[in-house]
MARDO-626423 format. One record per residue: residue in three letters; z, y, x of N, C-alpha, C, O in turn. Coordinates in steps of 0.05 Angstrom, whole numbers, plus 5000, padded with zeros to 4 digits. Each point is the difference from the previous one (the first is absolute). Example, Ala and Ser with C-alpha at 12.3 -4.5 7.8 and 13.67 -1.06 7.14 Angstrom:
ALA515648865264500050244982500050245018501350005021/SER497350214972500150245016501450224985500450225010/
This chain:
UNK500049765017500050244983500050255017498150164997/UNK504049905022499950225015498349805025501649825005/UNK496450155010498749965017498250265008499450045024/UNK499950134958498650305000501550105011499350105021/UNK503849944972501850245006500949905025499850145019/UNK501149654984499549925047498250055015500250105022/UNK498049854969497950075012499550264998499950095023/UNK499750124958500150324998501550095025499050085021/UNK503849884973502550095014499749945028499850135021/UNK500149534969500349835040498150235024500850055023/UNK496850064966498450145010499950195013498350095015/UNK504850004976500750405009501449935037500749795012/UNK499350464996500149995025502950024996500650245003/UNK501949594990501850115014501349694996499349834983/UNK503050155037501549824999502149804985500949795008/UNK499750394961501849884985497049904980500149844981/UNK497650285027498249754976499049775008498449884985/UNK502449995043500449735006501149814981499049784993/UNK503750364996501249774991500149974970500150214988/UNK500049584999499749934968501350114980499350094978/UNK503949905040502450074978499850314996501650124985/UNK496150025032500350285000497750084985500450154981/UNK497849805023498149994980500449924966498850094980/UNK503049715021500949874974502050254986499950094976/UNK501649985041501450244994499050264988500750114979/UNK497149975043498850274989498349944978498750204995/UNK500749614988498749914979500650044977498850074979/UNK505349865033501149934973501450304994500650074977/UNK499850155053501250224991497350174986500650184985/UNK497249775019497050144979500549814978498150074985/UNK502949755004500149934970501950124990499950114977/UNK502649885041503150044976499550405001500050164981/UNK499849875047501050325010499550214969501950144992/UNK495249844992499350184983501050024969500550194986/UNK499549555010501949944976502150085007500950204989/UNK501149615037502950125001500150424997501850114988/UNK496449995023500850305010499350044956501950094986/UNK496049845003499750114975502349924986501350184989/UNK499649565008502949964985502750195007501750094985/UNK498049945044501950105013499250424985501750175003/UNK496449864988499650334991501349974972501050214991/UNK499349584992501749924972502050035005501450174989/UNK499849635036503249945002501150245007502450024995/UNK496050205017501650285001499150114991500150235008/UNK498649724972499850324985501249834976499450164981/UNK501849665008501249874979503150005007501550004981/UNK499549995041500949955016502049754996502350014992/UNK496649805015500549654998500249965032499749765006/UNK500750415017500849885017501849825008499449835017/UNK503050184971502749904997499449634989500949795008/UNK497250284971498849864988499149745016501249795000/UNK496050275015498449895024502449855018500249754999/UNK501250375012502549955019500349714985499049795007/UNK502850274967501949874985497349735002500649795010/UNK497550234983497849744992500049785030500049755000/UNK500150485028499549795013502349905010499749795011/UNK502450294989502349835005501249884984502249905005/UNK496550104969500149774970498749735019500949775002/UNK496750355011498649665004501549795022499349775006/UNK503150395004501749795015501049824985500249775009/UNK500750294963501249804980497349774990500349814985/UNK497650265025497349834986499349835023499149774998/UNK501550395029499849785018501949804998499149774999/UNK503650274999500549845001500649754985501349815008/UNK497650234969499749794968497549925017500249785009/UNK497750344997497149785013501749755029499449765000/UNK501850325012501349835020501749844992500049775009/UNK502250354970501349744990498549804979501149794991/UNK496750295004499049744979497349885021498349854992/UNK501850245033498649825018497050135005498249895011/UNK501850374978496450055008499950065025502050115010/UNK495849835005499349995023499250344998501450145015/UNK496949994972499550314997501950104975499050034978/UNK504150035026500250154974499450264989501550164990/UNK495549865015498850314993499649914965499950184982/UNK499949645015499350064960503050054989500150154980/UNK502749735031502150014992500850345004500450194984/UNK499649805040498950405000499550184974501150144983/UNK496649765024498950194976500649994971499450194985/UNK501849625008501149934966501850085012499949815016/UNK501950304991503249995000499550295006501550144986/UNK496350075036500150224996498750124975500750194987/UNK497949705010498450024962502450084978500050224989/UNK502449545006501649964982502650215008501750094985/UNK498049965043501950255013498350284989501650194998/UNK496449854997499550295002499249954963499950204986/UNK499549535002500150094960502750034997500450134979/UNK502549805036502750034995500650264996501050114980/UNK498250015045500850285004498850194985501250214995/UNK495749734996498750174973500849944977498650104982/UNK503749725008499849844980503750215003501050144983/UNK499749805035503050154994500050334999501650154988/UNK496449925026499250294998500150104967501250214993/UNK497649634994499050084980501749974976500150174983/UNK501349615017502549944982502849975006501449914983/UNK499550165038502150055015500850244998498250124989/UNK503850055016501250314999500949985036501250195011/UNK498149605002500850115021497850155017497849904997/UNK502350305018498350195022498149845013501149885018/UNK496550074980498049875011500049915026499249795009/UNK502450495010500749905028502349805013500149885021/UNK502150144951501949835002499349614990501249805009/UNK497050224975499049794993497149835025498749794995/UNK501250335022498849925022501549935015499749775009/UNK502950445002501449905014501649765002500749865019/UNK499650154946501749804988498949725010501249845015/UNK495750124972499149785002498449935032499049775001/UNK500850395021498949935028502949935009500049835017/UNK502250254977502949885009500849744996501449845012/UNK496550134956500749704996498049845006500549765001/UNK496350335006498049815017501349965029500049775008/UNK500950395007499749875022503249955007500449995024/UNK502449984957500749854998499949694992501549815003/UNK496550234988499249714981499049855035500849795010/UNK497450405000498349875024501849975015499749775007/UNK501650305001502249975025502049764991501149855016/UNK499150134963501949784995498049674994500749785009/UNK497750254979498249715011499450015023501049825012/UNK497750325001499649935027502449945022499649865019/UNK501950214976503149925008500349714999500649835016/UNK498750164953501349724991496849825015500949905021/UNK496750044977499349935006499049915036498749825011/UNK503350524997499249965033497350025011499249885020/UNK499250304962497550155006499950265015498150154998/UNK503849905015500150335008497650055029498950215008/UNK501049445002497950125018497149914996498049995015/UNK502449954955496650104994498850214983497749994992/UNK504250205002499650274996500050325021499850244994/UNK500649615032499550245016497850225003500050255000/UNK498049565003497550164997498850154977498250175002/UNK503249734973499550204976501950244995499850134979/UNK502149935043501650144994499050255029501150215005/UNK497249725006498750155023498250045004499450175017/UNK498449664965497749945005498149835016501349895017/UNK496650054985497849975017497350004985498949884982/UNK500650355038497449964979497649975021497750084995/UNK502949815029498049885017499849724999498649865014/UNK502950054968500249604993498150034978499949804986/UNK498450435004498549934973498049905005498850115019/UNK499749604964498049865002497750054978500450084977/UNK497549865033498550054985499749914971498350124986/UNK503149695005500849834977501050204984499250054977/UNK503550095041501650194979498450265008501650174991/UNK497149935017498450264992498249944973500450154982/UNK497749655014498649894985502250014981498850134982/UNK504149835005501549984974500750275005501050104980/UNK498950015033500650325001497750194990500350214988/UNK497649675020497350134992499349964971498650164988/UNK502549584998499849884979502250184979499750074976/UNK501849975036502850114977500350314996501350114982/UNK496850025045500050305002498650064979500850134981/UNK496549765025497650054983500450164971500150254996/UNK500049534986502050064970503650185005501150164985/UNK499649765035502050304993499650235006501750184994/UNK495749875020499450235004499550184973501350194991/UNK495649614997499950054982501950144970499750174983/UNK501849655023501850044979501250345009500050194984/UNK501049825049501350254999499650205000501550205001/UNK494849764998497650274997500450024970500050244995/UNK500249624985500349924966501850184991499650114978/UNK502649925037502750084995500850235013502450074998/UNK496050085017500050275019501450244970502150094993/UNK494749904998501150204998502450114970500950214992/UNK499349475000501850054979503150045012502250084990/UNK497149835032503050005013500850275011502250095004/UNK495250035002500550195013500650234983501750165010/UNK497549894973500050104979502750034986500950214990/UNK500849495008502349964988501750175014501650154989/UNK497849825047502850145019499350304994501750175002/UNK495949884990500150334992501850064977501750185001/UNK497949624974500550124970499249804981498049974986/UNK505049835016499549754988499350064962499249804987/UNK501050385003500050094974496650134996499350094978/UNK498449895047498850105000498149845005497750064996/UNK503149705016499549705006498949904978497749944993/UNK505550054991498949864973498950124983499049834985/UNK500450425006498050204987498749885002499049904980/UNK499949995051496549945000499349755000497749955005/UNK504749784987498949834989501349745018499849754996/UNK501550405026500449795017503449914994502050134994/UNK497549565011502749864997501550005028500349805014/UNK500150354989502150125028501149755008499549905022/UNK502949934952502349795012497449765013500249935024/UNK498249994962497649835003500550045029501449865015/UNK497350334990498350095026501450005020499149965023/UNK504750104971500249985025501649745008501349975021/UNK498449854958501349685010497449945018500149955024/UNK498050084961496449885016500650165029499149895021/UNK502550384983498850095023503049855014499749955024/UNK502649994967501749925016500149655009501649895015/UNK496349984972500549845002497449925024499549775007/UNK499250455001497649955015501750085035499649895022/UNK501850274972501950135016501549705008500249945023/UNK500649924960502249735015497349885012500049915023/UNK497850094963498049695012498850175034499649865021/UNK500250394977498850125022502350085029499650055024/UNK502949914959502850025024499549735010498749955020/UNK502849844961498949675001499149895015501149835015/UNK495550264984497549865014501450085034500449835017/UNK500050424986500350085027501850005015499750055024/UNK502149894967503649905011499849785027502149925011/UNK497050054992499549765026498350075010498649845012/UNK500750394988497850135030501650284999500250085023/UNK500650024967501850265005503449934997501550115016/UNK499249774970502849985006501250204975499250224993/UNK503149604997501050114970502050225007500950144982/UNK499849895046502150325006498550155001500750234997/UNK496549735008498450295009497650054986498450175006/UNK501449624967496650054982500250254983498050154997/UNK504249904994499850244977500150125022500449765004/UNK499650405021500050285014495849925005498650204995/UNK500449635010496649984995499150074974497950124999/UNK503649834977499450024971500750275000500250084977/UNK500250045034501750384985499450145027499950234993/UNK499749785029499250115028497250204989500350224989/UNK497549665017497850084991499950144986499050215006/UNK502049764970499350194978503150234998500050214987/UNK501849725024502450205001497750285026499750234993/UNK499249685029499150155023496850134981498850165015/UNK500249814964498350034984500550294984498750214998/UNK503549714992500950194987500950215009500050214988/UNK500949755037500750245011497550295010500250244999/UNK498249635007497550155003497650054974498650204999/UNK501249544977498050064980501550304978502150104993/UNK494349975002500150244993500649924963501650104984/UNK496249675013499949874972499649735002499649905022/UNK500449944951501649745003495849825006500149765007/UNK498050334991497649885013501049985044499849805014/UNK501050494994500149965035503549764993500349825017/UNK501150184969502449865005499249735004500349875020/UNK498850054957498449655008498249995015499449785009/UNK499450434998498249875025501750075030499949845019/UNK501550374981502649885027500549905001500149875021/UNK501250054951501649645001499249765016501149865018/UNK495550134961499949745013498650075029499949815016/UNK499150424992499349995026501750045025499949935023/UNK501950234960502849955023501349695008500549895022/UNK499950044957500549724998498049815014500549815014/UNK497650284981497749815023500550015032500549815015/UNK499150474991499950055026503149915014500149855020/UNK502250244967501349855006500649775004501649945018/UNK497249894963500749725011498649905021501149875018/UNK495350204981499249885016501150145031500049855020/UNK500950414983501650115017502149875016499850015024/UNK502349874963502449914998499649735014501449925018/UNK496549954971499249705005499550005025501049845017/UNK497150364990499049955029501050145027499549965023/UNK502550264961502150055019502649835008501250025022/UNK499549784953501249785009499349765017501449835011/UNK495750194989498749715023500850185019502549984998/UNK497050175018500450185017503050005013500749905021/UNK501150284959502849925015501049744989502449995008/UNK497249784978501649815001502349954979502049865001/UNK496950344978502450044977499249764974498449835001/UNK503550244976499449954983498250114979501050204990/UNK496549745000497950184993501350084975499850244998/UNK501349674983500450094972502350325006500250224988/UNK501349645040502350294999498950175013500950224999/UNK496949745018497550245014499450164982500850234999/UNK497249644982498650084978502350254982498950204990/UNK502749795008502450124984500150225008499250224992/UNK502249685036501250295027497350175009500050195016/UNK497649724969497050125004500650264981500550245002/UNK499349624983499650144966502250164998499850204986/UNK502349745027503250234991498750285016500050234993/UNK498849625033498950215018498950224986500650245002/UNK497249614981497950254982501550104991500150245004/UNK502449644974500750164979502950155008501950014985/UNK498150105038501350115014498350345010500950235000/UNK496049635008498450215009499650124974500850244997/UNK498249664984499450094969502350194994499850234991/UNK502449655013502450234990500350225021500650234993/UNK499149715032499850275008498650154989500850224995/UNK496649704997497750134996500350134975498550204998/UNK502849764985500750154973502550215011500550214988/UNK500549725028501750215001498750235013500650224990/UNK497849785028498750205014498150144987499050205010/UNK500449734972498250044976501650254983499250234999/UNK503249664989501450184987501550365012501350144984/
């Protein structure tokens, strides 16, 4: 399937496109990078960052239900368990009296207590290292191909849902004037949010994926004039950064997912100067 894209790449004059896992890499940060930076322009301007956070350290409790019932990949246990974590939390939002932020807290206190205590009991703690740090130079071509497969349609979906959403964080009363079912829209957009944290948790690492999900588009905002230049910083900030990050980490020897981060804080550091000097 990718034999074009080794060969493209293998081609360039420089030294980190010798090898597979780096090429396999820069593949997979041009599939996730543009979706993640466009979800990531929702999650702050909705502001569900807290949110994002809360989803991927839900999926420690899904890992570890896939390990105790014996899957060799527990990425499907993952994903139903961050699925049923993020309809909980829209589902208590909505019929609950408690504060939306307290009901996140509430329930990521009780995912990754849940995860810490099977894995305990089962004595899995050292096969969750790498999802808690990442690697995202162990990605194979197998799982780019289910990444390529799963982006596809959520993209879609989160182009579907732009601009009702966007619209809502303006003037949710103004939302529904025009026809749109706001609660609808934003289970669809939160639950794309667990499958897109989810998918990526084992190449970036669950301490540091929500600062890739909100980086980009937090350093976006700081410089867009209107919300057309905001999404396109987003995801182009988010691009350059990663592929940035990635190949500054072959280089010194780091971890690419916490490169990629300490890239992006970089921008959105310059970006805020840059508004201030402005004013």
């Amino acid at each position: 399937m990718m034999d074009w894209w080794h060969a493209l790449v293998g081609g360039l004059p420089f030294e980190w496109a010798r090898y597979a896992f780096m090429r396999n890499a820069l593949f997979a940060i041009i599939i996730v990078s543009p979706l993640f930076s466009l979800m990531g322009a929702l999650v702050v301007s909705q502001r569900l960052a807290f949110y994002s956070d809360a989803v991927g350290h839900s999926a420690l409790a899904g890992l570890a239900i896939g390990l105790l019932l014996g899957m060799v990949d527990p990425f499907w246990a993952m994903i139903v368990f961050s699925a049923v974590f993020g309809l909980a939390i829209f589902g208590l939002k909505r019929w609950s009296a408690v504060p939306v932020d307290t009901v996140i807290g509430l329930l990521m206190s009780f995912a990754v207590a849940l995860g810490v205590l099977l894995l305990s009991r089962g004595g899995n703690f050292m096969k969750v290292g790498h999802f808690l740090v990442g690697d995202l130079l162990s990605i194979t071509s197998e799982q780019i191909a289910r990444l390529l497969l799963l982006m596809v349609p959520a993209t879609f979906l989160v182009l579907r849902s732009f601009n009702a959403l966007t619209l809502a964080s303006l003037s949710p009363s103004l939302a529904a004037s025009r026809g749109f079912r706001i609660g609808r829209e934003e289970v669809i957009f939160g639950l794309l949010v667990a499958l897109a944290v989810t998918l990526n948790l084992q190449w970036v690492g669950i301490l540091i994926i929500n600062s890739l999900l909100i980086l980009p588009a937090a350093a976006a905002r700081n410089i867009a004039r209107n919300l057309r230049e905001y999404v396109g910083f987003a995801m182009a900030n988010g691009l350059v950064c990663s592929v940035a990050g990635l190949l500054l980490a072959y280089y010194l020897g780091t971890s690419a997912g916490a490169t990629i981060v300490l890239v992006a804080m970089g921008v959105f550091v310059v970006t805020a100067l840059a508004r201030l000097a402005r004013k």
